[in-house]
C-alpha positions, -999 to +999 in steps of 0.1 A: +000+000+000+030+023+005+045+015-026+011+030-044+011+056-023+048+069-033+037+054-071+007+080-077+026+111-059+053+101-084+028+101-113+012+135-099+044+154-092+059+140-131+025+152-148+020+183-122-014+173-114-038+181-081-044+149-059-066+146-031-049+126-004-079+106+012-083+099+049-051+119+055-044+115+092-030+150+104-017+151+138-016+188+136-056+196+137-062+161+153-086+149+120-087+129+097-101+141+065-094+147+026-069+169+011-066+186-021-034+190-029-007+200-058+023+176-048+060+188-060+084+167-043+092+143-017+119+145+018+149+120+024+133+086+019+103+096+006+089+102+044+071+134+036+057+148+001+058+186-004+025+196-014+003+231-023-025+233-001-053+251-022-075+257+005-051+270+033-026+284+002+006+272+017+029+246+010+032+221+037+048+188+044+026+159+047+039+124+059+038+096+033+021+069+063-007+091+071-024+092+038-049+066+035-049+067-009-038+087-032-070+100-057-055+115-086-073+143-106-073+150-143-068+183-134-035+205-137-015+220-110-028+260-110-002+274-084+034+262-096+049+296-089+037+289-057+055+258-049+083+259-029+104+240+004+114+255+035+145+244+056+138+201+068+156+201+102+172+166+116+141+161+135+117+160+105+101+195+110+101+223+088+099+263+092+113+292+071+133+302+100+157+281+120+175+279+152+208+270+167+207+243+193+240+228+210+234+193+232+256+172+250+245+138+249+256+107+271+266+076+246+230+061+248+213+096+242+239+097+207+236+061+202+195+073+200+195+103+184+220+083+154+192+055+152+162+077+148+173+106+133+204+093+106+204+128+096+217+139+131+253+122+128+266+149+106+262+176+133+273+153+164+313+153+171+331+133+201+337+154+235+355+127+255+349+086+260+312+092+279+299+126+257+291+136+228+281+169+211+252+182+188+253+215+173+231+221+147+201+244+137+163+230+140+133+246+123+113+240+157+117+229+191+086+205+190+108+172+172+139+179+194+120+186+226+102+154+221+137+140+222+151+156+249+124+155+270+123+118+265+159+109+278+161+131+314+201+132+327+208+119+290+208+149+271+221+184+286+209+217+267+238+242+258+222+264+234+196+278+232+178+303+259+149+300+236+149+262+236+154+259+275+123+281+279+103+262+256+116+231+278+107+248+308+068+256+293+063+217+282+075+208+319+049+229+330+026+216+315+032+178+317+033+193+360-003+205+354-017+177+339-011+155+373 
């Protein structure tokens, strides 16, 4: 099902053709529901497709596993000019504007990060035999905060103040929850 997934995006994005992405799962709104859409490319790996939005008239990324089919339209792209990518950070997530993050990481918060973000390794240098070091920019703080939050005394935040606070704020509110 995957494979005829990536196979119609394919098609669409070769003939520049609108699509509507049934039963798209977005985690964003917390829905699932249709998408019209003018695919123009895919991420590393084909995990995300690039895609015009019509309807909200911006280009956003949209993750390959959460489309349910691919509908294609006889119908041609109308906003080419329109297409374009922003920045794809390590962690998958995607913003016009990045930041600047600095981490040390203990050998099993590298030996992670390496695993489940490959893209990672190629900001990550050797501190000493027990730490590690990521510097690297991120488009937002929601994929590496998921990480860092995930591994307490594993990962140490260097840079950045804006990072710590956002930290601080998802702290709170995992505090208020209880």
């Amino acid at each position: 099902e995957a494979s005829e997934t990536i196979h119609a995006l394919v098609c669409a994005i070769r003939g520049q053709r609108q699509v509507i992405l049934r039963q798209y799962r977005s985690s964003h709104g917390n829905i699932v529901r249709d998408r019209l859409v003018e695919p123009f490319d895919f991420t590393a790996n084909y995990i995300s497709l690039w895609a015009f939005e019509p309807e909200s008239h911006t280009c956003k990324l949209f993750k390959t596993a959460r489309i349910g089919k691919v509908q294609m339209l006889d119908k041609p792209a109308e906003h080419p000019s329109l297409h374009r990518k922003d920045p794809v950070d390590v962690f998958r997530i995607s913003s016009p504007t990045t930041v600047r993050i600095v981490l040390r990481l203990t050998l099993r918060a590298c030996n992670l990060l390496t695993e489940e973000y490959p893209l990672s390794e190629q900001h990550i240098t050797r501190l000493d035999d027990n730490y590690w070091q990521f510097d690297g920019w991120v488009c937002g703080f929601e994929g590496v905060g998921r990480f860092v939050l995930g591994l307490p005394g594993e990962v140490y935040v260097i840079e950045s103040d804006e990072f710590k606070s956002f930290l601080r704020q998802q702290i709170k509110m995992l505090q208020d929850q209880g």
